[in-house]
C-alpha positions as CSV (number, residue, x, y, z in Angstrom):
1,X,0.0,0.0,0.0
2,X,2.7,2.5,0.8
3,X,4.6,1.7,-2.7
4,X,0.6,2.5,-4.3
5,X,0.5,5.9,-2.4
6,X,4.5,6.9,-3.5
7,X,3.5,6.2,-6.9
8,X,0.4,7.7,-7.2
9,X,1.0,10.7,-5.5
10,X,4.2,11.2,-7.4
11,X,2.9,10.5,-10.3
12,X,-0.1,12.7,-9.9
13,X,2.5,15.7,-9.2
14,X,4.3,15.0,-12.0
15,X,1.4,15.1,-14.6
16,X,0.1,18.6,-13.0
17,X,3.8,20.4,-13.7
18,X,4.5,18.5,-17.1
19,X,1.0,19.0,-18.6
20,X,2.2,22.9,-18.7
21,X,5.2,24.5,-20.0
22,X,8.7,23.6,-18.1
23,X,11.5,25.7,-18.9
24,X,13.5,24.0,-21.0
25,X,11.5,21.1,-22.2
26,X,10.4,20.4,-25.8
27,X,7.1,19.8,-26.1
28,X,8.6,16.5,-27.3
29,X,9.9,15.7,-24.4
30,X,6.6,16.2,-22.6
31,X,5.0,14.1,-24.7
32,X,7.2,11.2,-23.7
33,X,7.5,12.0,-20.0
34,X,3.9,12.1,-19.8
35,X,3.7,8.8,-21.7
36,X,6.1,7.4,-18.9
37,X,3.9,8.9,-16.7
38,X,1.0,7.4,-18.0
39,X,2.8,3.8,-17.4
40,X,3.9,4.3,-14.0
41,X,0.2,5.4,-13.0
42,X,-0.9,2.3,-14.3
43,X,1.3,0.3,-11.7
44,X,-1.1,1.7,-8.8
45,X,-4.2,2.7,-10.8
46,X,-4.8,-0.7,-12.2
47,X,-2.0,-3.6,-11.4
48,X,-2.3,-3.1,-7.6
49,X,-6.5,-3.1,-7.8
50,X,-6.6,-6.1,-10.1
51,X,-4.2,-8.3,-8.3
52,X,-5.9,-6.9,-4.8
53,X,-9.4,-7.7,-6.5
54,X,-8.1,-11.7,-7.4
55,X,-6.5,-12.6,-4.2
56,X,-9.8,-11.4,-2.5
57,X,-11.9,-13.7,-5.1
58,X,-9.8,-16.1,-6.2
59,X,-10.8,-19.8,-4.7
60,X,-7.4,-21.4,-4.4
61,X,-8.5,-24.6,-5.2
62,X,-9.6,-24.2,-8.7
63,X,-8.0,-23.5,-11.5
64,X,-7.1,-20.3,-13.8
65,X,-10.2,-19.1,-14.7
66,X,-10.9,-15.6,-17.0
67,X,-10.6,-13.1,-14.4
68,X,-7.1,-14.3,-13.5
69,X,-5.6,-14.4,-17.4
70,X,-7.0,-11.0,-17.8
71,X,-5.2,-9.5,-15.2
72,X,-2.4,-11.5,-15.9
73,X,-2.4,-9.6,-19.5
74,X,-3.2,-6.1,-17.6
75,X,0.0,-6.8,-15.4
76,X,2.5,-7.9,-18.5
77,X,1.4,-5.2,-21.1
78,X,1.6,-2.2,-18.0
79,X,5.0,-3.9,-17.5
80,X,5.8,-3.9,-21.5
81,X,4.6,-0.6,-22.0
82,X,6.6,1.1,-19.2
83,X,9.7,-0.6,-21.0
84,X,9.0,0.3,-24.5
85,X,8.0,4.0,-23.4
86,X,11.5,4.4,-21.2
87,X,13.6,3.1,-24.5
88,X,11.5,5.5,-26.7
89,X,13.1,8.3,-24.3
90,X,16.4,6.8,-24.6
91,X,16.0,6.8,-28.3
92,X,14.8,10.4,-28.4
93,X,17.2,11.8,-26.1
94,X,20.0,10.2,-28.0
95,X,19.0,11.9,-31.2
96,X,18.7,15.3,-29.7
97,X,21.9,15.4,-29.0
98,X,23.8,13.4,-30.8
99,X,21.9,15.2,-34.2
100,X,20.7,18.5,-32.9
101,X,20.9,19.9,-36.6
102,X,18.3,17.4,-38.1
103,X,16.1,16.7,-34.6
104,X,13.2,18.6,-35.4
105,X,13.2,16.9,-39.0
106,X,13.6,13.4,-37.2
107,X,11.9,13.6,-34.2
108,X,8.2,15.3,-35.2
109,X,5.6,15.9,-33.3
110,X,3.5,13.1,-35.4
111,X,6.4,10.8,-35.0
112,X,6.6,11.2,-31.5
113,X,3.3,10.5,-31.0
114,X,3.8,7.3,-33.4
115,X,6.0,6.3,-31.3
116,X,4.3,6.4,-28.2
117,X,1.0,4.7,-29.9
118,X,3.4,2.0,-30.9
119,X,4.4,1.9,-26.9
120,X,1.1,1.8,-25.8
121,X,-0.7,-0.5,-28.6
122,X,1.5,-3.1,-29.3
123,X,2.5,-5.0,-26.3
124,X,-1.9,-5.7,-26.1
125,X,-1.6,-6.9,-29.6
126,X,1.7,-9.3,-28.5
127,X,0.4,-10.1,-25.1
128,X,-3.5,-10.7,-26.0
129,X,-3.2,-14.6,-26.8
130,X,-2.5,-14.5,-22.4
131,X,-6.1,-13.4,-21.6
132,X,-7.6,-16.3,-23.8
133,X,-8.5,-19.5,-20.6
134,X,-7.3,-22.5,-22.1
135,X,-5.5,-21.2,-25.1
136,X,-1.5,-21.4,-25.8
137,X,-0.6,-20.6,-22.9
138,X,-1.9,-21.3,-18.9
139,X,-2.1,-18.5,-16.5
140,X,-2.1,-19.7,-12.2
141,X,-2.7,-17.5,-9.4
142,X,0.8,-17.2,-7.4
143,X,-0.5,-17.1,-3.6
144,X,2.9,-15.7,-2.8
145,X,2.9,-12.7,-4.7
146,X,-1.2,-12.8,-4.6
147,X,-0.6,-12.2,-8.6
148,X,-1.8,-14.0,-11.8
149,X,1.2,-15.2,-13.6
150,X,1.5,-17.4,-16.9
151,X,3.4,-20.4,-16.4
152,X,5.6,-19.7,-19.1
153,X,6.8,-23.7,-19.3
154,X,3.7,-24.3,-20.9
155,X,5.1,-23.2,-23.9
156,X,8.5,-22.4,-24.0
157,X,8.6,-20.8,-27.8
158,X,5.7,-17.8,-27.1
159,X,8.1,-17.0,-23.7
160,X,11.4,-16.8,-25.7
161,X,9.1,-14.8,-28.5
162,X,8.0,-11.9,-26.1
163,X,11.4,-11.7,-24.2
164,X,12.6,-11.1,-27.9
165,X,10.3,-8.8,-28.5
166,X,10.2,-6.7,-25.4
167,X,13.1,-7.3,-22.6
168,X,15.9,-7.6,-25.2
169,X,15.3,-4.8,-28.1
170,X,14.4,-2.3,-24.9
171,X,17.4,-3.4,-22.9
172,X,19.8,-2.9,-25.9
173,X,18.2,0.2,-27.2
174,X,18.6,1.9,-23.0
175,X,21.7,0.8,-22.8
176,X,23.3,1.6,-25.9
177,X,21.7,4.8,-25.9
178,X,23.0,5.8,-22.6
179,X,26.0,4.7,-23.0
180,X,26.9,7.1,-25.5
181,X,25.1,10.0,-23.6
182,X,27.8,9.2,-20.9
183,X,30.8,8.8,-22.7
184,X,29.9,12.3,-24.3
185,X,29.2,13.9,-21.2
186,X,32.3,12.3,-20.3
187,X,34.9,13.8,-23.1
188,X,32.9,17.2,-22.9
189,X,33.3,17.2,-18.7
190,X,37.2,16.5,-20.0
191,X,37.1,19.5,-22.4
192,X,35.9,21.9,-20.1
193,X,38.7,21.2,-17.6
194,X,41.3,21.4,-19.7
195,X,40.0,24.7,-20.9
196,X,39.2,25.8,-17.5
197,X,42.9,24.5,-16.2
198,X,41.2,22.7,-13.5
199,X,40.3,26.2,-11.7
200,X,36.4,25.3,-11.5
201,X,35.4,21.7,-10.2
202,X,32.5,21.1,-12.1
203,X,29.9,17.7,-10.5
204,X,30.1,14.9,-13.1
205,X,25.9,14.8,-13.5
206,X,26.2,12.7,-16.0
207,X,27.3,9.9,-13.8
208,X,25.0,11.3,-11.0
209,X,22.0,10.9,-13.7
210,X,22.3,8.3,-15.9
211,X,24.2,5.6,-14.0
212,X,21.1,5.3,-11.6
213,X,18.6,5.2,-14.4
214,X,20.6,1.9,-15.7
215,X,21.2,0.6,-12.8
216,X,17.6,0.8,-11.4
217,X,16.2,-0.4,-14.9
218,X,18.3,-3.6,-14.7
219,X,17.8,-3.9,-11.2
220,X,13.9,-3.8,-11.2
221,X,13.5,-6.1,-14.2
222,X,16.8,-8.3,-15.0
223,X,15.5,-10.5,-11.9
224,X,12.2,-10.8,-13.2
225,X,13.1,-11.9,-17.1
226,X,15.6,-14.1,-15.6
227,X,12.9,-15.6,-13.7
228,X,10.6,-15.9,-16.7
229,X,13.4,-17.4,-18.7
230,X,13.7,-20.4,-16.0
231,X,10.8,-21.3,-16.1
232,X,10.1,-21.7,-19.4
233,X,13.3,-23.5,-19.8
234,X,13.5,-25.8,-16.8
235,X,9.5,-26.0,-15.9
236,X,10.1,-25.2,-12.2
237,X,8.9,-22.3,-10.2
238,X,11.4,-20.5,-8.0
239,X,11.2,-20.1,-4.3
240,X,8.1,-18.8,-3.4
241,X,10.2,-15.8,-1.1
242,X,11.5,-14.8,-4.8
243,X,8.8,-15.1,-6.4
244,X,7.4,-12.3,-4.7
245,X,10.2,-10.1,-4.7
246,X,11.0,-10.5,-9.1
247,X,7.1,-10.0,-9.4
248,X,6.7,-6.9,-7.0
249,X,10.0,-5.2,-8.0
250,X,9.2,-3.4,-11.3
251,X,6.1,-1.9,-9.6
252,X,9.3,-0.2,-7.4
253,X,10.6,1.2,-11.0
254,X,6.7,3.3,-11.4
255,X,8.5,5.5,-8.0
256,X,11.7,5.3,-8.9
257,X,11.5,6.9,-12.4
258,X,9.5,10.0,-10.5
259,X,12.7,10.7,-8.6
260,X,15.5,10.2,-11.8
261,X,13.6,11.6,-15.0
262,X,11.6,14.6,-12.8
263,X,12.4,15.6,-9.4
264,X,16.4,15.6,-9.8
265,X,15.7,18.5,-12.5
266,X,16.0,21.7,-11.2
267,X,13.6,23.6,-13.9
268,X,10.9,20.7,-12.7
269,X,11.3,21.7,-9.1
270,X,11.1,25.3,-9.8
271,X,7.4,24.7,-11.5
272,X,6.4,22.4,-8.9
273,X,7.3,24.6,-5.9
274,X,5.3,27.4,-8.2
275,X,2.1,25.1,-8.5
276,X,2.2,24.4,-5.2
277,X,3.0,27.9,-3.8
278,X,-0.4,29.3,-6.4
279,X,-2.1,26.3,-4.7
280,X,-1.3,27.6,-1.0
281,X,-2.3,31.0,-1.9
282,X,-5.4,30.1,-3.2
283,X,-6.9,28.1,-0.1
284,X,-4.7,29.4,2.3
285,X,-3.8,33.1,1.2
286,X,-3.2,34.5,4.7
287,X,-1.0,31.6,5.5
288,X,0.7,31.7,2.1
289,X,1.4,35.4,2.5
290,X,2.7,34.8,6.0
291,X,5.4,32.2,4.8
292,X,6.4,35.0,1.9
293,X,4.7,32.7,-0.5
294,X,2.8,35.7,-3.0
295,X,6.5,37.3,-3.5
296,X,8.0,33.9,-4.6
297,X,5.1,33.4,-6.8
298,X,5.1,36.0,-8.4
299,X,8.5,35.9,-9.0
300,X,8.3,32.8,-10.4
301,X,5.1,33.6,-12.6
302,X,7.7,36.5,-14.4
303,X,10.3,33.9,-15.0
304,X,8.1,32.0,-16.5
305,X,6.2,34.7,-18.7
306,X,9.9,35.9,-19.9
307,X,11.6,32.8,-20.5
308,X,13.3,31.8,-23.9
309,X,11.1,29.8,-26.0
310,X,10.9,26.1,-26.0
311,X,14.1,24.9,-27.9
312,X,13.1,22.8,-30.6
313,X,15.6,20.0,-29.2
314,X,14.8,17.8,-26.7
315,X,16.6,19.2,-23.5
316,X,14.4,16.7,-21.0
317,X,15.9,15.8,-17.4
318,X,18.8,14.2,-18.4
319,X,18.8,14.9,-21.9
320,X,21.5,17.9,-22.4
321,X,24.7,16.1,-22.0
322,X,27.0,17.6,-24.4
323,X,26.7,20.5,-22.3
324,X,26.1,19.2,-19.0
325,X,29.5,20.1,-17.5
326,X,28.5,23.4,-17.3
327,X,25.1,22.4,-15.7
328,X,24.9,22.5,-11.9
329,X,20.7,22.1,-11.6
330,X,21.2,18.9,-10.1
């Protein structure tokens, strides 16, 4: 319940800043983020209902039945769609800056949106034959994670088919992807010292930023594909104890991308303490006014009124590496 209320409450403060203008976010890049969004919602809007809904219906002595194979195709196509939509922002941060010149020719605002349709509607398409009882593929009610599950051993060649389809291309894609974000970041963070003569310590963000993202995307899912993959191959189920933990842990990732794509950004800060500061002064004005809140806020409502433009480029949370030795907004 307490992972349910983190991610829905982040979530929902996310959404309210991002659905407006952020300084320094393409509209692209809003797109995306609330597309990402959009899938980490899902973890506690619909995942943690469903699978609270079975355990409380479920008989344990019978078998699958329909309720339990569709939520087990709600729970793997929130889970596929969260992993498609996080290598789509890979993808699109990578363009933006490793071909500025030609991003707003690549990256349009109808290919974006493509791109997220593609995210959202085709992991249903690849995943539907798991809501259909007694089709090519069985579904069982785990009651130690008190979540429907297929039993991937029942056949091994749909299993190996969606972690080609899904784990794989998305794992390869973030990883690349990042990878040569950091190694840029890298040689620029080297660039500016040499030019600086070592006079200014500047934070390597990059590693602060995108080291965390990987490691908390392979931390949250590696365990559960690997548990997928042995089943399917060896027809036994894992510990019950681990069970739990490989099928619970991506939900972890719905909370954990609030913190590294959103509130490590300084711009997204700024526009939430802003929200929040108009909020305050709206019910509260006297209070709001006694904590200096209507000087901030309108403070804050001029910077936003006479900010630059939105940059065509994508310049999302962690998106700006060629030039993020001189950023300190982290």
């Amino acid at each position: 319940m307490l992972s349910w209320a983190l991610i829905t409450l982040g979530n929902i403060a996310v959404v309210l800043v991002i659905s407006s203008s952020v300084s320094g976010w393409s509209r692209n890049s809003r797109y995306l983020l609330l597309s990402l969004t959009g899938a980490d919602s899902a973890f506690g809007l619909i995942i943690t209902p469903l699978n609270l809904c079975v355990s409380l219906m479920k008989d344990y002595s019978d078998g699958p039945d329909l309720l339990c194979h569709i939520v087990a195709f709600f729970n793997a196509t929130v889970y596929s769609t969260c992993m498609y939509t996080l290598a789509t922002i890979s993808l699109e941060r990578y363009i933006a800056v490793f071909y500025p010149l030609v991003y707003c020719s690549l990256m349009t605002r109808r290919r974006t949106l493509l791109l997220i349709g593609f995210a959202w509607c085709f992991p249903p398409v690849l995943l539907v034959p798991i809501s259909v009882p007694k089709g090519i593929i069985e579904v069982h009610f785990s009651t130690a994670s008190l979540v429907c599950n297929p039993s991937y051993s029942t056949n091994v060649g749909y299993s190996v088919a969606l972690m080609c389809f899904i784990f794989f291309p998305c794992s390869i894609v973030m990883t690349y992807a990042n990878l040569c974000l950091w190694f840029a970041a890298k040689r620029q963070r080297v660039k500016m010292r040499t030019v600086n003569l070592g006079r200014l310590h500047r934070p390597n963000v990059a590693s602060r930023v995108l080291i965390p993202v990987m490691t908390v995307y392979y931390t949250c899912w590696t365990p559960c594909m690997a548990t997928i993959i042995y089943n399917a191959v060896t027809g036994h189920r894992v510990p019950e104890w681990l069970e739990f933990v490989v099928v619970w842990l991506p939900t972890s990732n719905g909370f954990l991308n609030c913190i590294f794509y959103f509130w490590i950004n300084r711009s997204f800060r700024r526009k939430f303490y802003m929200l929040f500061q108009r909020l305050c002064l709206t019910l509260c004005p006297d209070l709001a006014k006694a904590l200096g809140g209507t000087d901030s806020l309108q403070t804050g409502i001029w910077e936003n009124n006479n900010s630059v433009p939105e940059r065509s480029s994508s310049v999302s949370s962690t998106c700006t590496l060629i030039t993020l030795a001189d950023d300190t907004s982290f």
